[in-house]
C-alpha positions, 0 to 999 in steps of 0.5 A: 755550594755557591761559588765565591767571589775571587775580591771586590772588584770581581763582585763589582763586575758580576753586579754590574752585569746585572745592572746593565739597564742603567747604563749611559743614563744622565739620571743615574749615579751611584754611591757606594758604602765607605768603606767596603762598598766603593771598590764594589761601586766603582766597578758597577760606576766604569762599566755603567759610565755614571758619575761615583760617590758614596753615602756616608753610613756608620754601623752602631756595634755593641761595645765589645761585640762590634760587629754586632749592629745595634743599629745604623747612623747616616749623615743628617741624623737619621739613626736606625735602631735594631729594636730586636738586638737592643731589646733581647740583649737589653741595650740601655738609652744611655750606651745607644747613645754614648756609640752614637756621639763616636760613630758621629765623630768618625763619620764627621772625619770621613765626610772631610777625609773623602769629601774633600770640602765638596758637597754631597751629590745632587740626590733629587729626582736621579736614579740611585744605584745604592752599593754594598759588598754585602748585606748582614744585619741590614741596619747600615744599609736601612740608614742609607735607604732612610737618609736617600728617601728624604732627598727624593730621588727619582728611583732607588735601587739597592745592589750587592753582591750578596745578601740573604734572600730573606733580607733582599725581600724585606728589602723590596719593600723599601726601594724601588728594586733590590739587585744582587747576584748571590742569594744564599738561604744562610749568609752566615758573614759578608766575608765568607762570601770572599776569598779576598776581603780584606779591609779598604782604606781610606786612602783607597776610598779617596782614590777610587773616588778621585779615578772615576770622578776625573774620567767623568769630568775629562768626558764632557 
């Protein structure tokens, strides 16, 4: 049995020991997944020194069955469906796109919550160090790569602590490299992966946000 990770910003320490080969590099800069994937990025953010912000992505959950992605919504209207989930179960257009408009508004809401009014980072010709607490479906994070892509980033690089090893490998063929410290055969859930998983809120996305974008700015 693989050891368990203690919370996330022990995940994020053990990922970043893993990414040491992006450090002190004026390319680099990392997003994190709201809301669970900050405290992850930060941690791989303070020990790579490289700027933090995060890529505003929202699950598509099956109404009623919430954790069941049907797909992935990310800012600029790139939608992911997972066409396998929405066939076998016979998810109809009109509910795909009824979760869709909700999911809209609440990434509209965190776009101003975290964003404060400030632009989204400069995407174009940097190495992106995209950061999760983990993969499941991979739907959420397949928006997230799809949205980066159209902004051209220099190098793509997917890093989480856990994922299946069947999905990092269908990872590989999407992004320049995929990164992550715990492979098992059968991911069951993210959280069973963490003694601590707890919910983070927004409030805690603001603030790690806020620490490390000041340390960035008191640096120059």
């Amino acid at each position: 049995m693989l050891q368990r990770f203690r919370n996330r910003t022990m995940a994020g320490k053990l990922l970043a020991a893993k990414l040491t080969e992006y450090a002190n590099r004026p390319d680099v800069l990392v997003l994190g997944l709201p809301r669970g994937g900050v405290p992850v990025a930060f941690e791989v953010a303070e020990a790579l020194d490289a700027p933090l912000d995060i890529c505003l992505v929202r699950k598509l959950g099956l109404p009623g069955h919430k954790e069941l992605a049907m797909g992935a919504l990310a800012m600029g209207g790139v939608r992911v469906i997972n066409e396998n989930i929405v066939d076998s179960l016979r998810i109809s257009q009109q509910i795909i796109e009824q979760v869709t408009a909700v999911e809209m508004r609440e990434l509209e809401r965190r776009n101003r919550t975290y964003r404060d009014n400030r632009p989204p980072p400069e995407v174009k010709n940097h190495t992106i160090l995209l950061v999760d607490d983990g993969i499941a479906t991979g739907a959420t994070i397949r928006a997230a790569i799809a949205t980066l892509k159209q902004q051209q980033p220099q190098e793509l690089v997917v890093a989480v602590p856990v994922a299946a090893a069947a999905t990092c490998q269908e990872l590989q063929a999407e992004v320049d490299k995929v990164v992550c410290v715990m492979t098992p055969e059968d991911l069951y859930a993210i959280g069973i992966w963490y003694e601590n998983f707890e919910q983070t809120t927004d409030a805690e996305v603001c603030q790690l946000l806020s620490e490390r974008n000041l340390l960035i700015t008191n640096d120059l």
